[in-house]
Steps between C-alpha positions, in 0.01 A plus 500: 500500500625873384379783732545879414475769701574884408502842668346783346533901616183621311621889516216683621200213446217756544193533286358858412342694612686407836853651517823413709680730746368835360161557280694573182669170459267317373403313139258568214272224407730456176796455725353285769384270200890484358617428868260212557632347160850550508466299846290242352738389219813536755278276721477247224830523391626400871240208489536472847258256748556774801630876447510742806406888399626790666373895468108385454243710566241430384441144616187403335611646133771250528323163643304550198756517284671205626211301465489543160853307445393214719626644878170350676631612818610816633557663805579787659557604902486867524239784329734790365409840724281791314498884560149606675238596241789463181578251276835507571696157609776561840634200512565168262443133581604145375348225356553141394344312215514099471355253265534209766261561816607736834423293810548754765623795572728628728593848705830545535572747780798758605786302733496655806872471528596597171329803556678596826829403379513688208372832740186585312303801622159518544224223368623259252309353169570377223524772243345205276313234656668155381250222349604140622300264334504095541423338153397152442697384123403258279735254592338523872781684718407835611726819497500779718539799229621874617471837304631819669561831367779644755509870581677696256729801509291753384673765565873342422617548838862359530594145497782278438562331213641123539683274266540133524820544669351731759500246844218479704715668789542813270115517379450466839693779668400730223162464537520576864649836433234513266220479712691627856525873256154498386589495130251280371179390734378349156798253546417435827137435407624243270721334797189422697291395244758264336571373819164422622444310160839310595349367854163420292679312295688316743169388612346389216478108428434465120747599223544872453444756161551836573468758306561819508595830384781596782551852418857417547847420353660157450700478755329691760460418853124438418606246339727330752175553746295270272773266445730460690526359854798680600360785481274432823733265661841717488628163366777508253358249302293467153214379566231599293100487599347617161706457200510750194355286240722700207799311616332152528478474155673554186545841428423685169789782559378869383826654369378783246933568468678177467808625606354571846464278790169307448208639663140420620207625379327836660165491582477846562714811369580857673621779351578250195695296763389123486429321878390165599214570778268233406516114595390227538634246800460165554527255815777203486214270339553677193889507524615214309803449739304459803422131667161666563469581072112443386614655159727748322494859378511443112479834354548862614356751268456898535240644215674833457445570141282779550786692741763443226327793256436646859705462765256701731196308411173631398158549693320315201742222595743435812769667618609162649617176261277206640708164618387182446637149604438180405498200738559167402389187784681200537332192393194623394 
């Protein structure tokens, strides 16, 4: 059995006459119409059994239009926030879309100690509230699926930049001048909620998709927080939780200049600056080396051929390059 899952930033998912932020952004009928069909054919083209949506709106619009291509379920956990009296959106919600039935749902809540470590003032929320959904496959197991859409940094406060050389002792004491001088509470945000996702997952029994649009770098800390152990357990040891699912496959390399070092493929672009900020990670079940393998990841793909005319996306389409992965179970 072959199982793919994507994750799709819809950019602004709002139908008219309802705007988002402030009452001038908003779409024409003629627009709205383009929207819904670019995101229909990019739908089809990832042919994908579950796909997790970020930046939605307007929720119904978008069962509906899921529906059409065979998603017979779909859920969603929070109701986006709307100005008194004005048809004017405040906040943005996820959603999650499955062709393969959602048993239950599940709350995942703030971690207490997460939150006092990392020194956060006043009341704590998620900034999105993350879906976890168990779904029952064909094949009989049941998953325990994640979307999240991590806060982002609006306003481009500082923060480090990591490479894969960076330790986790560096990333770590760079952070925490970081956050003990104020200069980004959007990074601390991020801290609490990828770390309460991190305990959640620690608790969770079934194999693991999550998927997500992290709003930060490869190579961040958030990432360690999701990933890897050490991070929690001052342990200098690699011991990874959730796995990136890009490098449990075999890579299609994105090198536009050949005779530069071979790159991966942005999902997202600023100031014509390519970045990796959406994923998807996977549990050990779907790592191929693991004793506890189910299955493998057999294909990684970003759908970024609208950003490569436009590296800052479009509202008709995304400003975000969906990711899709392909998972292949043993034995069946």
């Amino acid at each position: 059995m072959n199982l793919r899952v994507g994750t799709f930033n819809l950019f602004q998912f709002c139908a008219p006459p309802f705007a988002w932020y402030i009452k001038k952004d908003k779409f024409n009928e003629n627009e709205w119409q383009k929207k819904k069909e670019w995101i229909k054919n990019t739908l089809l083209e990832m042919d994908c059994d579950i796909v997790g949506f970020q930046e939605v709106f307007s929720q119904e619009e978008l069962e509906n239009l899921v529906k059409e291509l065979g998603f017979n379920h779909f859920i969603t956990v929070d109701k986006p926030k709307i100005q008194n009296n004005k048809k004017v959106f405040t906040s943005t919600t996820l959603a999650l879309a499955s062709k393969y039935p959602i048993k239950e749902i599940q709350k995942v809540k703030p971690h207490g100690q997460s939150i006092l470590k990392y020194k956060f003032e006043g009341h704590f929320r998620f900034s999105r509230f993350p879906i976890k959904a168990l779904i029952e496959l064909p094949n009989k197991k049941d998953i325990t699926v994640y979307v999240n859409h991590f806060k982002s940094n609006r306003l481009n406060e500082f923060e480090y930049i990591f490479n894969k050389n960076t330790t986790l002792k560096e990333k770590k004491q760079k952070v925490l001048e970081a956050l003990e001088n104020k200069y980004s509470p959007a990074l601390k945000q991020r801290l609490c909620e990828t770390s309460s996702l991190y305990y959640d997952f620690r608790r969770t029994k079934t194999p693991i998709i999550c998927m997500c649009d992290l709003n930060d770098k490869e190579y961040s800390l958030s990432i360690d927080v999701l990933t890897n152990t050490a991070y929690h357990q001052d342990l200098d040891k690699d011991y990874n939780l959730l796995f990136d699912a890009y490098y449990l496959c075999d890579k299609k390399p994105y090198n536009p200049h050949p005779e530069k070092k071979i790159e991966r493929t942005p999902t997202s672009y600023f100031q014509s600056i390519g970045n990796v900020i959406d994923y998807i990670f996977v549990s050990k079940e779907f790592n191929k080396r693991s004793k506890a393998s189910i299955g493998k990841i057999s294909s990684y793909e970003v759908l970024d051929k609208h950003l490569k005319d436009n590296k800052n996306g479009s509202l008709i389409q995304s400003d975000h390059a969906p990711v899709v992965c392909e998972i292949t179970f043993n034995n069946l």
